[in-house]
Each structure stands twice: as structure tokens, then as C-alpha cells.
N, C-alpha and C positions, 0 to 999 in steps of 0.2 A: 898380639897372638890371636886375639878373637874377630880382628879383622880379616887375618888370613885363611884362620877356619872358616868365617863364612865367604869366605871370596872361594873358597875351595870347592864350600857346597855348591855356590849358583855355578862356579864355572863346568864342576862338574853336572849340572844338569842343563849347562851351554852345549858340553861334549858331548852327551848322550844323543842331545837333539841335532849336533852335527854329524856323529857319525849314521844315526839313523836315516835323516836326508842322504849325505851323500853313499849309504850302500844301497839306498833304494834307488838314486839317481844313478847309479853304475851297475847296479845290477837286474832292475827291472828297467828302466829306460835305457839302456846302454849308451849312458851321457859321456862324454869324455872325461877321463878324471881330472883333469887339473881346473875343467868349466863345473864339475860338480861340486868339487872341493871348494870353490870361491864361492858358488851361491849359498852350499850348507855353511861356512865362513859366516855368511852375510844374515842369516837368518841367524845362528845362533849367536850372532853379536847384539843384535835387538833383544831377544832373550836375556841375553847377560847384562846387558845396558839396564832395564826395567826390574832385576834384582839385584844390580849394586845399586842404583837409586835407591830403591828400599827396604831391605833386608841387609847387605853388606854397608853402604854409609851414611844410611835412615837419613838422606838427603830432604831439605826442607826447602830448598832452594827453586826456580822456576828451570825447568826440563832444559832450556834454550839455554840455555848457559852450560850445562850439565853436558849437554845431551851433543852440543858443536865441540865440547872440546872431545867429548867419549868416541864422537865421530873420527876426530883428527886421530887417535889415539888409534881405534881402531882402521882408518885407514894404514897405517902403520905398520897395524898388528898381519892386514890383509897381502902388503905387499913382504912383507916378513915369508908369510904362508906361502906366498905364492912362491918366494925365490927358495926358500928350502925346500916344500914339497915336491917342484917341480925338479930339484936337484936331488935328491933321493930318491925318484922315481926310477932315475938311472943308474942305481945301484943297489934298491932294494926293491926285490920283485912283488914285495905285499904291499898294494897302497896304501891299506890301514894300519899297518906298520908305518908306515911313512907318514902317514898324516898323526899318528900318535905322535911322534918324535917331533913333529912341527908345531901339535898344538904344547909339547912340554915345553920348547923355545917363546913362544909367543906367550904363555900363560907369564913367566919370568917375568918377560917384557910386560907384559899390560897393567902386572901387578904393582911394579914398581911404577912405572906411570901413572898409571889411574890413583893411586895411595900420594903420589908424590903433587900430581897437577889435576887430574879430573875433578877427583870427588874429595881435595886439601879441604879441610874446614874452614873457614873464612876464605876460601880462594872466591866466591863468588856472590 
């Protein structure tokens, strides 16, 4: 349970920093949403990466090991993003409605991944 509180804090301050990238990149650059929503993606998964390391599972372990599987994991997390936002775009007219409901699916996912194979205790 105290893994999940903190995995809640950093992801939530993953989400802040994604959603603040991508309304600035849709609303002051008039990026396309689904090329904004993958860079803000990308950015707040470095963020999230660097506080499950060491805040959510005070990892002792060398970054490379940690860090290729957190990669695979979020590349996952990415193509997840990309097939549901871009499928709710067509049906829900608020992007950031849409992109909330996408990072609620991915968070699911990454939590049980990351808990289960990234940051396993003796996994590496």
C-alpha cells in the first residue's frame, strides 16, 4: 500500500508536468494533439522514471539495468497512449478529457509492470 501512495505522488506530479507541456504545446504553439501528447508522454516518463528510482523503490541498483527495462515498459505505456488517445479524440471532443482517461489506463498498466518487472527487488 505504501508503494502505491508513492507511485501515486511521483505519477501525479508525471501528470501535472504532462498535462502542462501538452496544453502549452496545443494551445500556445498550435502543435497537433496527438505529436504533443506523445512528446509531453516522453518528458513526463523521464520525470516519473527518476522518482520511482528513488522515492517510490529507493532503487540501489545501476540506472542501466533499471532504466532499459523502465524504457521497454514505457515504450508500452507510449503505444498504449497513443492507440487510446488517438481513439477518444474521435469521440470525445476535450483532448484533456481524453488524455486524462488515457493516462488512467496506462497508470494501471505501468503500475503493475514497473511493481511486478522494472523496479522487482532482486530483479537486477
Amino acid at each position: 500500500m505504501k508503494t502505491l501512495i508513492k507511485y501515486i505522488i511521483s505519477g501525479s506530479i508525471a501528470v501535472l508536468t504532462l498535462f502542462f507541456v501538452l496544453t502549452f504545446m496545443v494551445e500556445v504553439l498550435y502543435m497537433p494533439k496527438i505529436f504533443a501528447s506523445n512528446v509531453s508522454f516522453a518528458i513526463a516518463a523521464i520525470i516519473n522514471y527518476l522518482l520511482q528510482h528513488k522515492f517510490v523503490y529507493k532503487c540501489e541498483g545501476k540506472h542501466v539495468k533499471h532504466a532499459s527495462r523502465f524504457v521497454i515498459v514505457t515504450l508500452m505505456g507510449l503505444f498504449i497512449n497513443v492507440m487510446v488517445f488517438s481513439q477518444l479524440l474521435d469521440v470525445i471532443d476535450s483532448y484533456q478529457f481524453s488524455q486524462l482517461i488515457t493516462i488512467i489506463i496506462v497508470f494501471v498498466f505501468s503500475f503493475v509492470v514497473n511493481t511486478t518487472f522494472t523496479f522487482r527487488k532482486g530483479a537486477v
